[in-house]
N, C-alpha and C positions, 0 to 999 in steps of 0.2 A: 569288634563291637565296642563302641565307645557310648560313653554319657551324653547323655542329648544335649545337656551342660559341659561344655568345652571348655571356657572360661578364653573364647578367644583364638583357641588354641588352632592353627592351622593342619589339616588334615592333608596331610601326604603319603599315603595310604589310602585303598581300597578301603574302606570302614562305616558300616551304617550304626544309627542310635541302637543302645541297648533297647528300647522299652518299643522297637519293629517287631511287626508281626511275625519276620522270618527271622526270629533271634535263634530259637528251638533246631529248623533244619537248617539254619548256617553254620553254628555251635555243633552240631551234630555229625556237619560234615567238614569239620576239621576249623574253622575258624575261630578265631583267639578269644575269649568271653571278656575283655577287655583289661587295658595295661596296669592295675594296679598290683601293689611288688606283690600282691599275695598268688595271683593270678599268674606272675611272669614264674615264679619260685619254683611252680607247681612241676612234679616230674622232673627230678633233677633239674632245672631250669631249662627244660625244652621249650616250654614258651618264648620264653627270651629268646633262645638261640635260633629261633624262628627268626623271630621280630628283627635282630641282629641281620639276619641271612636277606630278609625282603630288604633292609634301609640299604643294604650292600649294592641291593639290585636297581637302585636309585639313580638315575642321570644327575649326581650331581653337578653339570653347568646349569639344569634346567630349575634344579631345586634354587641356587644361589643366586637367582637371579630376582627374586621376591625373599624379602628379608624374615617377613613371616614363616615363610616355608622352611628357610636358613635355622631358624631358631626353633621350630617344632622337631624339625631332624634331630641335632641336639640333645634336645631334651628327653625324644624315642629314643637316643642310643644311648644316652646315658643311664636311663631307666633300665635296659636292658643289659647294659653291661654291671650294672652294681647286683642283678639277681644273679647274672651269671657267678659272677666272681665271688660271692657270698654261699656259693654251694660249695658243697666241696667232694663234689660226683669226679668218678676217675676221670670222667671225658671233659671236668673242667680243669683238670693238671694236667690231662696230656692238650687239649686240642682248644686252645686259648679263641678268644673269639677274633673276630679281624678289629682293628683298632680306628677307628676315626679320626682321623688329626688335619691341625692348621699345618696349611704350608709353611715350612721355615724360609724366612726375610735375609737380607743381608743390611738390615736396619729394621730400628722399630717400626713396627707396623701395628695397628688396633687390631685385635684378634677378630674384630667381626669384619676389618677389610680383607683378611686371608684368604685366598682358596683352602677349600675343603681337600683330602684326598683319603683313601683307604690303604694302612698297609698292615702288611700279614706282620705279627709278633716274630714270626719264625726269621723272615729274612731280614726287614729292615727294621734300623733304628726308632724308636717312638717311645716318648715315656710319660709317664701320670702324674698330677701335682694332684697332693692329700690334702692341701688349703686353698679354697680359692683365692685368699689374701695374695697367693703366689702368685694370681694372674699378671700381675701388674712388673714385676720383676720380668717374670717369661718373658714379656710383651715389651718391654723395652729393654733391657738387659740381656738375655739369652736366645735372641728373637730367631738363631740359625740352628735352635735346639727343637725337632721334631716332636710338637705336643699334644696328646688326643686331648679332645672338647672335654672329654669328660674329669670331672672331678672325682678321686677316690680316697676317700677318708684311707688311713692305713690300716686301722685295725678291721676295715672291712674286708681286708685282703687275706684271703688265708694262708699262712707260711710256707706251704706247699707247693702255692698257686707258682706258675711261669710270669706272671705278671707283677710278683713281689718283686724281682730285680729289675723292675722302671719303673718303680714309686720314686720320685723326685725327694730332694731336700734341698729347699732352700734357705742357707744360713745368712745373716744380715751381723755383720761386727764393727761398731765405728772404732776404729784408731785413730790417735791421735799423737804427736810431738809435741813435749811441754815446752815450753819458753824459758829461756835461760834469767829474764829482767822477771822482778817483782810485779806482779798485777794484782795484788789480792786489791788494791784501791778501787782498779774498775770494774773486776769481777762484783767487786759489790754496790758498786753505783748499779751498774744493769740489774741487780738482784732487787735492789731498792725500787728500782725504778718501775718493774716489772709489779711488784709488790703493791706500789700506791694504785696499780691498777686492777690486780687480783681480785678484790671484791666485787668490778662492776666485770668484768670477766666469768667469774662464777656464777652471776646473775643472769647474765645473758645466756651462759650453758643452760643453766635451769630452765630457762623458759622457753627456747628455741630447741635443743637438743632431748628436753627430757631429763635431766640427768639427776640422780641424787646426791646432793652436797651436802655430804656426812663428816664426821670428824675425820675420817681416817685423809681425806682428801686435803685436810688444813696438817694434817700431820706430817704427810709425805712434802708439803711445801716446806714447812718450819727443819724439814730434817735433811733437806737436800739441799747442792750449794752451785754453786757458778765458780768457774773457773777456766780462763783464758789461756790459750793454749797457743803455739806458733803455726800449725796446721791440724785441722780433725777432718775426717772423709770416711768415706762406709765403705767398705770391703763384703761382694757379694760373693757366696761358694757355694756354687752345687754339683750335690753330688748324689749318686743313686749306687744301690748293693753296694755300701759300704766303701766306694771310691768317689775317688774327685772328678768330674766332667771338666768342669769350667771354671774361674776364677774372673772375677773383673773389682777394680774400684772405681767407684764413682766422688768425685767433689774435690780429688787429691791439688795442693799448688791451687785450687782455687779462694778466691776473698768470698765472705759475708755468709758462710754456715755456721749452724751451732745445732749440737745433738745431744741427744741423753745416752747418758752410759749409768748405770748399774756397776760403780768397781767396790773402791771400800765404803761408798755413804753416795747415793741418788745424786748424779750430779750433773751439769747441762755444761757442754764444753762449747767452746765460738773462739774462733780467731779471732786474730788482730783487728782485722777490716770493722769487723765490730766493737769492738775494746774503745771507739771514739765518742766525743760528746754526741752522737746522731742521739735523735729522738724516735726512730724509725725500728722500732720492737719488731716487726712483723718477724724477720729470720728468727726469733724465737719461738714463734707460734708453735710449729710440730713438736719441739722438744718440748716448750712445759709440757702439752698436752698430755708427749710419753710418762713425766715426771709426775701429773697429778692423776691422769686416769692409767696406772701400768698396766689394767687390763685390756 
């Protein structure tokens, strides 16, 4: 039984509006009074594991072939696996739900080009990213790691759960090699330079973005610094139950990066390649932004 108010939402499911006449004898004879978490919870989250058990029973080539339908599945299982997994009924420790996941690539792929597939927790590999920020890493980075659609905050998971050992973690660390030659001359020309435009930069967050430009934001600029480096590159790690899966770096021996690192005092590192008279700021862009907005 769903809202007559979908919001869009494509129906792939058996499912009439809640406010039908045969709400009473369809409810009555066993169908779902519709997917809100309070509804799925209900009964050690037998609802859910319902709801779970039908999406199972889904053709999906037929689902993923309409992109709406692709994205309502989705959002039913994920619904359905966050009441499960937030119970903490014996039958959600021992008999974990079946897990929905993108096919793993041997290259990046968009996670909404993947096939779909089901696999059991018991046999094979699959595991859960707690941030969605981690999509984007998965998806081009780790793309031959087995990843279910859904997203699961970690403290939703309860310690006990089977599912606690494939919560993902994904760590981001840039390194870098410092430079043997003197640069503080052009670390500060770029700091200057960045500087005389700071203002109309802030202005434009302001009024585009939203954002609020408070002191704290002129703070963290005056207190942080630039400094030129002979290589800087990001180092990605992940790792689930407390070991390591995979390691990769990204940017190593490459020209024209510059990153924020957090070491003794906020500081935005760039190689050589930029260390030159260019007027061409843009490879600065994502690191101020880590350096003025750290949230």
């Amino acid at each position: 039984m769903l809202p007559t108010r979908s919001y869009g939402r494509k129906r792939v499911l058996w499912s009439v509006d809640q406010e039908s006449e045969y709400k009473e004898i369809l409810t009555t004879l066993g169908a779902l009074d519709g997917i809100s978490e309070g509804n799925l919870e209900r009964h050690d989250a037998a609802p859910a594991r319902r709801l779970a058990d039908r999406l199972q029973n889904l053709d999906l080539t037929s689902v993923e072939v309409d992109s709406s339908a692709r994205d309502a599945l989705i959002r039913l299982y994920e619904r359905a696996l966050q009441a499960i997994v937030s119970n903490d009924s014996a039958e959600s420790r021992t008999d974990p739900p079946p897990l929905l996941t993108y096919h793993p690539t041997e290259a990046s792929t968009g996670l909404h080009e993947r096939p779909l597939e089901w696999r059991q927790l018991s046999d094979e590999p699959a595991y859960i990213i707690t941030n969605s920020d981690d999509r984007d890493p998965m998806r081009r980075i780790f793309h031959s790691i087995p990843l279910v659609t859904a997203v699961l905050p970690s403290q939703s998971v309860n310690d006990s759960s089977p599912l606690q050992s494939r919560l993902l973690t994904v760590n981001r660390q840039v390194r870098f090699d410092e430079t043997d030659g003197d640069t503080d001359d052009r670390a500060t020309e770029k700091q200057e330079a960045i500087e005389r435009l700071l203002p109309h930069l802030l202005a434009l967050s302001e009024a585009v973005r939203r954002l609020d430009i408070d002191d704290d934001i002129i703070d963290r600029w005056h207190n942080g610094r630039f400094q030129q480096v002979e290589d800087a590159w990001v180092e990605y790690t992940l790792s689930a139950d407390r070991r390591e899966l995979d390691s990769e770096e990204r940017y190593r021996d490459e020209d024209g990066y510059a990153f924020f690192v957090d070491i003794d005092a906020p500081t935005i590192v760039f190689d050589g390649a930029l260390g030159g008279p260019s007027h061409d700021l843009t490879p600065f862009g994502e690191a101020l932004a880590d350096l003025l907005l750290e949230d």
